[in-house]
py3Dmol code that shows the C-alpha trace and the ligand (Angstrom):
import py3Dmol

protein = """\
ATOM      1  CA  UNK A   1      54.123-135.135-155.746  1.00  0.00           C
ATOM      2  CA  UNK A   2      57.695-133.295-155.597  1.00  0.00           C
ATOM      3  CA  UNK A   3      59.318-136.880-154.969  1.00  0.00           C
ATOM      4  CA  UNK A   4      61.917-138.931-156.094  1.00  0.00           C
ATOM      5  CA  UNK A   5      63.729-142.056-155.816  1.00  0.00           C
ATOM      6  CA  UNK A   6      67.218-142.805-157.057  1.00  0.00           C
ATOM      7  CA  UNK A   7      69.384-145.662-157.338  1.00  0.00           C
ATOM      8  CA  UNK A   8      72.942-145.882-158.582  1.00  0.00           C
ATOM      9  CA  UNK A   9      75.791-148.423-158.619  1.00  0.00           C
ATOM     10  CA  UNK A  10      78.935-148.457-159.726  1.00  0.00           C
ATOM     11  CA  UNK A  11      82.277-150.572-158.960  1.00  0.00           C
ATOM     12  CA  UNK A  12      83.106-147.689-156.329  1.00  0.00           C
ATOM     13  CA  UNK A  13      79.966-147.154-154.807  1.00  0.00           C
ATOM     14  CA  UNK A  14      76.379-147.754-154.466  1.00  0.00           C
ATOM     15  CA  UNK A  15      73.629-145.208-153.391  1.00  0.00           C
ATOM     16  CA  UNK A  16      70.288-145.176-152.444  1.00  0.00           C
ATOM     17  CA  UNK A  17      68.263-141.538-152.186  1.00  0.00           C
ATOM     18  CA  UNK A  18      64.814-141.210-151.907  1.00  0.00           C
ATOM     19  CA  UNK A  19      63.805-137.796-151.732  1.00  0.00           C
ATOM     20  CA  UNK A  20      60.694-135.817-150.993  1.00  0.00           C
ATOM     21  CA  UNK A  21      60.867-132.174-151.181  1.00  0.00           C
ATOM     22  CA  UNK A  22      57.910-131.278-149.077  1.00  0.00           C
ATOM     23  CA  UNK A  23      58.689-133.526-146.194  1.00  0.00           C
ATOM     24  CA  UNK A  24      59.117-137.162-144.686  1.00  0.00           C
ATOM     25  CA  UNK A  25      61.543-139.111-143.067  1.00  0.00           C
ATOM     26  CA  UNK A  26      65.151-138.355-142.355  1.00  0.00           C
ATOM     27  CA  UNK A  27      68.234-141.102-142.500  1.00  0.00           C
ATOM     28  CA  UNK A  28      71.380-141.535-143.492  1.00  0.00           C
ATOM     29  CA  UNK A  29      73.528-144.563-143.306  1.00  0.00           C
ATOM     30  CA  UNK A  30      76.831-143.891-145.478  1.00  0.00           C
ATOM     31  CA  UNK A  31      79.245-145.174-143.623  1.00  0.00           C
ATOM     32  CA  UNK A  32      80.500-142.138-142.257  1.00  0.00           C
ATOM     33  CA  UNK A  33      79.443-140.924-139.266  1.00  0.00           C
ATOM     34  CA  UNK A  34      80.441-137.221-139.544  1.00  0.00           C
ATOM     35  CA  UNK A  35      78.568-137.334-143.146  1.00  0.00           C
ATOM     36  CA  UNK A  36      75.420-139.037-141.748  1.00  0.00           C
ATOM     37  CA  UNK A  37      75.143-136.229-139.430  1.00  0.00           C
ATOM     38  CA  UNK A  38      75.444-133.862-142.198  1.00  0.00           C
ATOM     39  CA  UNK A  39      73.260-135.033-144.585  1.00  0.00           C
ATOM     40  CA  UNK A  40      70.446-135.366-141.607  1.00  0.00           C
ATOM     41  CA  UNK A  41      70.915-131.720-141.174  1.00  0.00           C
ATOM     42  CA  UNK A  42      70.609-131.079-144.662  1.00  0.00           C
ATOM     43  CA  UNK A  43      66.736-133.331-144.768  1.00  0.00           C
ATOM     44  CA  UNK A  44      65.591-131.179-141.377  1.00  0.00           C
ATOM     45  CA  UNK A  45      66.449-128.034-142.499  1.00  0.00           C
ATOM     46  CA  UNK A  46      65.205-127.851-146.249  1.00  0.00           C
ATOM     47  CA  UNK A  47      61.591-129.769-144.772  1.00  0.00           C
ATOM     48  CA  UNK A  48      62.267-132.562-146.740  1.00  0.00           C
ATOM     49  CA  UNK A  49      61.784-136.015-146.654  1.00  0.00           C
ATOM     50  CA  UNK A  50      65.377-137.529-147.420  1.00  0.00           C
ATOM     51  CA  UNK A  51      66.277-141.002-146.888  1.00  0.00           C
ATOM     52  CA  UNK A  52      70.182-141.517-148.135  1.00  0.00           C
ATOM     53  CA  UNK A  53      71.427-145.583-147.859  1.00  0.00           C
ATOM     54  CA  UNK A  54      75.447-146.077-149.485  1.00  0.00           C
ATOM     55  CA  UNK A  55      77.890-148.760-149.619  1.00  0.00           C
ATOM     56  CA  UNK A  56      81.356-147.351-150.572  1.00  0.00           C
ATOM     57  CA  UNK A  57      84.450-147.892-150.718  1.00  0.00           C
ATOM     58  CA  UNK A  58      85.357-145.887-147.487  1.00  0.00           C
ATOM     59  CA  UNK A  59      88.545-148.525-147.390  1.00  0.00           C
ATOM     60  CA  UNK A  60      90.200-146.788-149.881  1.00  0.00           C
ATOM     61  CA  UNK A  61      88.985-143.047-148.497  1.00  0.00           C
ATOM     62  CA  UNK A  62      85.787-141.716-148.655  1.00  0.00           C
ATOM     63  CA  UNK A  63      86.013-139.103-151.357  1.00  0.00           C
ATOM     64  CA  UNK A  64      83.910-141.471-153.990  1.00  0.00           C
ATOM     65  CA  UNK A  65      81.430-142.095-151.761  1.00  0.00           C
ATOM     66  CA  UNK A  66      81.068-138.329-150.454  1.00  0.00           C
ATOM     67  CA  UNK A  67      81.235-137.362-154.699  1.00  0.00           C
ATOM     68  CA  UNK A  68      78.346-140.142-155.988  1.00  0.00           C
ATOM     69  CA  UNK A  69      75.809-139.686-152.766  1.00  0.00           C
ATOM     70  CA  UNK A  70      75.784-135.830-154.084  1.00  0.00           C
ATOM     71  CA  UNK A  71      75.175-137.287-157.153  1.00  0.00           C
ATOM     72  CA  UNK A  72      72.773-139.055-156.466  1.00  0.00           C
ATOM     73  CA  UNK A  73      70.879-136.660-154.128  1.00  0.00           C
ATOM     74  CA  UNK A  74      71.481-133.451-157.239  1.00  0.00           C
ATOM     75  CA  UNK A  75      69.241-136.394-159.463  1.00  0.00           C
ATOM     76  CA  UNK A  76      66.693-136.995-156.699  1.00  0.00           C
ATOM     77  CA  UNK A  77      66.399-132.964-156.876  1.00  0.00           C
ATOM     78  CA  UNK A  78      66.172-132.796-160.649  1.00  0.00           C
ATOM     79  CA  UNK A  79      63.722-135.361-160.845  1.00  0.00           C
ATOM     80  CA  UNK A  80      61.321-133.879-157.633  1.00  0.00           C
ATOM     81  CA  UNK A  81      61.563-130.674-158.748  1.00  0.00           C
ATOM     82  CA  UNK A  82      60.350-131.760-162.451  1.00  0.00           C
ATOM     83  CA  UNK A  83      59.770-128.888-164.964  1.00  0.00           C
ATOM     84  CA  UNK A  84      60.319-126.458-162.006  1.00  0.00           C
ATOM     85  CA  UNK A  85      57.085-124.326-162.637  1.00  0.00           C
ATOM     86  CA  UNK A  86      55.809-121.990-159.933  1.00  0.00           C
ATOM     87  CA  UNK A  87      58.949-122.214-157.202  1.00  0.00           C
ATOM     88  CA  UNK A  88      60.950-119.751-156.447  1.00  0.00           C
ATOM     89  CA  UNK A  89      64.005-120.229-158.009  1.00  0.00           C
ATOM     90  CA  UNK A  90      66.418-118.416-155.872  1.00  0.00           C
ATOM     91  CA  UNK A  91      67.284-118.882-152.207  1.00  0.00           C
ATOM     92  CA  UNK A  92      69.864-117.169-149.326  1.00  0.00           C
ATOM     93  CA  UNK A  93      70.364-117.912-146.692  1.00  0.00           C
ATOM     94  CA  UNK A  94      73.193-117.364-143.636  1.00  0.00           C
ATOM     95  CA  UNK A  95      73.221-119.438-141.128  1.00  0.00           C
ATOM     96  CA  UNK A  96      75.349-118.913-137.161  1.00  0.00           C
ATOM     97  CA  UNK A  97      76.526-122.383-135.460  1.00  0.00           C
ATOM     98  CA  UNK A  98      78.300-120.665-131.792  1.00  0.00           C
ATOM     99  CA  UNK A  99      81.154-118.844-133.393  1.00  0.00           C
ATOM    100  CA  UNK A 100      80.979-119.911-137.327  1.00  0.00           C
ATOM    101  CA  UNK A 101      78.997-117.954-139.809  1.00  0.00           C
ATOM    102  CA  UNK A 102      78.062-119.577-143.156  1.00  0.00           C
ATOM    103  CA  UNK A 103      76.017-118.546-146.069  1.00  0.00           C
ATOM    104  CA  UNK A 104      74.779-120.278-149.259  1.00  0.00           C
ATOM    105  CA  UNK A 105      72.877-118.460-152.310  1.00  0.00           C
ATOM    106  CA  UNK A 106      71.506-120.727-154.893  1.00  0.00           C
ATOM    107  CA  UNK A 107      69.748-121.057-158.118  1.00  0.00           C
ATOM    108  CA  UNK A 108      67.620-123.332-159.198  1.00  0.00           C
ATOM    109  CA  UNK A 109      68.027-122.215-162.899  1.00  0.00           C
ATOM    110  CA  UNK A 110      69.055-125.333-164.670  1.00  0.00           C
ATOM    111  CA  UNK A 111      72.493-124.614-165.006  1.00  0.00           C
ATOM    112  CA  UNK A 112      75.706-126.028-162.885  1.00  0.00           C
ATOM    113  CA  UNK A 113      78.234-124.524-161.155  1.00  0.00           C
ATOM    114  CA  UNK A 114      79.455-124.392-157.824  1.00  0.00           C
ATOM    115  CA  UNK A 115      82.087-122.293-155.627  1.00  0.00           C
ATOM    116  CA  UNK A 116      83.372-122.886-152.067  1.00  0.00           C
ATOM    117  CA  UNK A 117      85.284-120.323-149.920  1.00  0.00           C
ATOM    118  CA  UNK A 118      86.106-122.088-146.877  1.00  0.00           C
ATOM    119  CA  UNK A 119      88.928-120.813-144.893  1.00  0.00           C
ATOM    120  CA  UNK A 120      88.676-124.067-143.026  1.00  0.00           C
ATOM    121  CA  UNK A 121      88.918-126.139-146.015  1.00  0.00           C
ATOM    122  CA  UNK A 122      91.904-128.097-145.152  1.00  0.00           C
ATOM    123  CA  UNK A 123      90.851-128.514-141.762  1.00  0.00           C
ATOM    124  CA  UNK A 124      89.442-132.407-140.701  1.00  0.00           C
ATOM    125  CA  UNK A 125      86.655-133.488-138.908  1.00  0.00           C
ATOM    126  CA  UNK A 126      88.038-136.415-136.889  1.00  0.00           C
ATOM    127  CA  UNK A 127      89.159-137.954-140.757  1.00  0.00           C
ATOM    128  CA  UNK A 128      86.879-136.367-142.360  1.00  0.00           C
ATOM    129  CA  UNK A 129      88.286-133.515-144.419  1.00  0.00           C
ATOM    130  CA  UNK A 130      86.357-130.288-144.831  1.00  0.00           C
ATOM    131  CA  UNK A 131      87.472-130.229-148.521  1.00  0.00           C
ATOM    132  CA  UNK A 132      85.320-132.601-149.573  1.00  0.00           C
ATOM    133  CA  UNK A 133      82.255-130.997-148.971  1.00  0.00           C
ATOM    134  CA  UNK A 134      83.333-129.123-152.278  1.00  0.00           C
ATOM    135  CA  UNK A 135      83.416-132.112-153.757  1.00  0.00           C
ATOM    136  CA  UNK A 136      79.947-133.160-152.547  1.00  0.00           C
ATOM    137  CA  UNK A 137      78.359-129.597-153.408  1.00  0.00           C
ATOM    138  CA  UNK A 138      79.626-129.682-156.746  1.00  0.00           C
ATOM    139  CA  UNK A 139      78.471-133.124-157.690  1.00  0.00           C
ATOM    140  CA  UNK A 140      74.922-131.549-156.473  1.00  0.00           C
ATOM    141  CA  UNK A 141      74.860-128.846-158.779  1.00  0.00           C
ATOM    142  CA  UNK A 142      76.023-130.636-161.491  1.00  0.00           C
ATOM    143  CA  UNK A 143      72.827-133.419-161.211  1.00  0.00           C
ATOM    144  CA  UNK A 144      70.627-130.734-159.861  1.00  0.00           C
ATOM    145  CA  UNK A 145      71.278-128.136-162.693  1.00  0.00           C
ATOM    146  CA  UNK A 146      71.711-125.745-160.227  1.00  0.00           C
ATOM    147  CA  UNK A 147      74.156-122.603-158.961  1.00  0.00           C
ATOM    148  CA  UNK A 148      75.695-123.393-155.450  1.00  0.00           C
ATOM    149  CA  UNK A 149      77.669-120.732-153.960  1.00  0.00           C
ATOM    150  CA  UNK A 150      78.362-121.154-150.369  1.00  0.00           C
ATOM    151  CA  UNK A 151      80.586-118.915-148.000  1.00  0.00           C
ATOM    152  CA  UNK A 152      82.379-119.451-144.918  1.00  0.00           C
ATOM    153  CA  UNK A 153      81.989-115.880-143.154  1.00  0.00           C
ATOM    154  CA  UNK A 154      83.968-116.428-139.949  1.00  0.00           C
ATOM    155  CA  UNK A 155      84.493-119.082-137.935  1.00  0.00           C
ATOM    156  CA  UNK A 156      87.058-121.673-136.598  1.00  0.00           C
ATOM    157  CA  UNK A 157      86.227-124.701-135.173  1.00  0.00           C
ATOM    158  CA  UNK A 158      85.519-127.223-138.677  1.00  0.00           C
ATOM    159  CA  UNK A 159      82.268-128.850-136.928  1.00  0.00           C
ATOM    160  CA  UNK A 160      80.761-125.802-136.710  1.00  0.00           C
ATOM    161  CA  UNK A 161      82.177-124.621-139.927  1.00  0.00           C
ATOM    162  CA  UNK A 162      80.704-127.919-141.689  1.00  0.00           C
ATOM    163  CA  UNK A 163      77.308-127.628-140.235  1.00  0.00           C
ATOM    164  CA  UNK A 164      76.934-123.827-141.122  1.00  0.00           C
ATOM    165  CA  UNK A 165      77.608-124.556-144.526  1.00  0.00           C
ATOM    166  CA  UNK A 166      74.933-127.710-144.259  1.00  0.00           C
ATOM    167  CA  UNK A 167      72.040-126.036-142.569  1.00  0.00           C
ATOM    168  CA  UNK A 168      73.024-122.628-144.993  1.00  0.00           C
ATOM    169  CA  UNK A 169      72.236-124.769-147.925  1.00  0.00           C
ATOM    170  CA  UNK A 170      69.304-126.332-146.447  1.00  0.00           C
ATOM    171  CA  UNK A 171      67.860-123.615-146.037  1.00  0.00           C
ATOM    172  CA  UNK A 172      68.890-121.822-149.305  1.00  0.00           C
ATOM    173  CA  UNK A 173      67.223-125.222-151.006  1.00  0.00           C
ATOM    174  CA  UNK A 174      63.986-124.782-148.962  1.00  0.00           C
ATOM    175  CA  UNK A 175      63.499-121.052-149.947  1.00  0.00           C
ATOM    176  CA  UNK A 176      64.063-121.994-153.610  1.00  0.00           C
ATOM    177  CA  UNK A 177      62.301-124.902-154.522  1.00  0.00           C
ATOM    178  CA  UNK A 178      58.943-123.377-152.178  1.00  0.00           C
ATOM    179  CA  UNK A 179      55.833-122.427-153.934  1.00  0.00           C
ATOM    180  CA  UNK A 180      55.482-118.782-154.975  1.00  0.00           C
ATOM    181  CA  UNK A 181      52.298-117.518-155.074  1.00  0.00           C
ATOM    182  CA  UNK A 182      52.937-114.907-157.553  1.00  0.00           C
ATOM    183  CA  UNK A 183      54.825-117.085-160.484  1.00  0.00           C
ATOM    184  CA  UNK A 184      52.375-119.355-162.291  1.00  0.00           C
ATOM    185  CA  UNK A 185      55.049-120.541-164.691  1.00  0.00           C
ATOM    186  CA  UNK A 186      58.187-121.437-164.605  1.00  0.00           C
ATOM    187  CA  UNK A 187      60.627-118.769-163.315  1.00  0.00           C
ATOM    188  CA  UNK A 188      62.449-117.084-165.965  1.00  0.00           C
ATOM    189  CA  UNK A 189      61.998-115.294-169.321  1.00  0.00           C
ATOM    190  CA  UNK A 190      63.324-118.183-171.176  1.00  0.00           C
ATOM    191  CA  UNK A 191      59.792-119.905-170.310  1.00  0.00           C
ATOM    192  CA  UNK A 192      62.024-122.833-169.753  1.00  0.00           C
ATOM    193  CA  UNK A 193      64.700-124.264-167.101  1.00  0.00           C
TER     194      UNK A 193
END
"""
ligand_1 = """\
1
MN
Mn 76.881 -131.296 -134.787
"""
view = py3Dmol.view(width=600, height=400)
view.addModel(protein, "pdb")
view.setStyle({"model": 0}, {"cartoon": {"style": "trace"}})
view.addModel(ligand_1, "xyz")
view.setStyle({"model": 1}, {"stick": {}})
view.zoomTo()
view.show()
């Protein structure tokens, strides 16, 4: 049962995840439209179950609410992926959207830290700016205890951009946290993450 459900509330912000990492439902109801789409991506493509309800305070802008829902959704992965025997540990992946290229390596290693080369970065979505899907991806790997490293390759229109970097993560997410046949333990020569 790789599943998890997370509540959080602050004076900024409150968020809802409830996570399954090997599949379920798929919402998102933030607030922001551009982010719902997003984070519906991110559920399809890493086979997951992910059901993501905030109330922020999108008034002000909607950098607190972008920053605690990755909070909240690195916890949901912490918790799922509990000691973190037998996965995989690592994941790649690059993903095309038309003319955009984007890639994302992660590890699932218990340790934070998260890097962001987007060329597009100060670009908007409608006003949505790409930017803060750095913030987003960092508060992830800080709750998830996990390496995020995600790429822009080419591209130039910031939708595309945005979902390449989504569905790249996704998929990086789906590759590392799968079963692997051939590790009984937990992966690394620590014999702990
Ligand atoms: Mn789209």
């Amino acid at each position: 049962m790789r599943k998890a459900e997370i509540e959080r509330t602050t004076k900024e912000t409150s968020v809802r995840v409830a996570l399954d990492l090997d599949g379920g439902a798929v919402s998102a109801a933030t607030g922001i439209g551009f982010f719902d789409h997003m984070l519906e991506l991110l559920g399809k493509h890493a086979a997951a179950g992910l059901e993501v309800k905030a109330e922020g305070d999108i008034d002000v802008d909607y950098h607190h609410t972008v920053e605690d829902v990755g909070l909240v959704i690195g916890k949901a992965i912490d918790k799922a992926l509990g000691e973190r025997r037998g996965i995989r540990r690592y994941g790649f992946a690059s993903i095309p959207m038309d003319e955009a290229l984007c890639e994302a390596s992660i590890d699932l290693g218990g340790r934070p830290y998260e890097t962001f080369q987007c060329a597009m970065k100060h670009a908007k979505v409608r006003d949505f700016e790409v930017k803060l899907l750095d913030e987003f991806f960092r508060a992830v790997s800080v709750e998830g205890r996990m390496n995020i490293h995600l790429r822009q390759i080419c591209g130039d229109e910031a939708h595309h951009v945005c979902e390449g970097i989504f569905k790249a993560f996704a998929r990086a997410l789906r590759q590392a946290a799968e079963d692997d046949p051939r590790e009984s333990g937990v992966p690394s020569s620590k014999g702990v993450i």
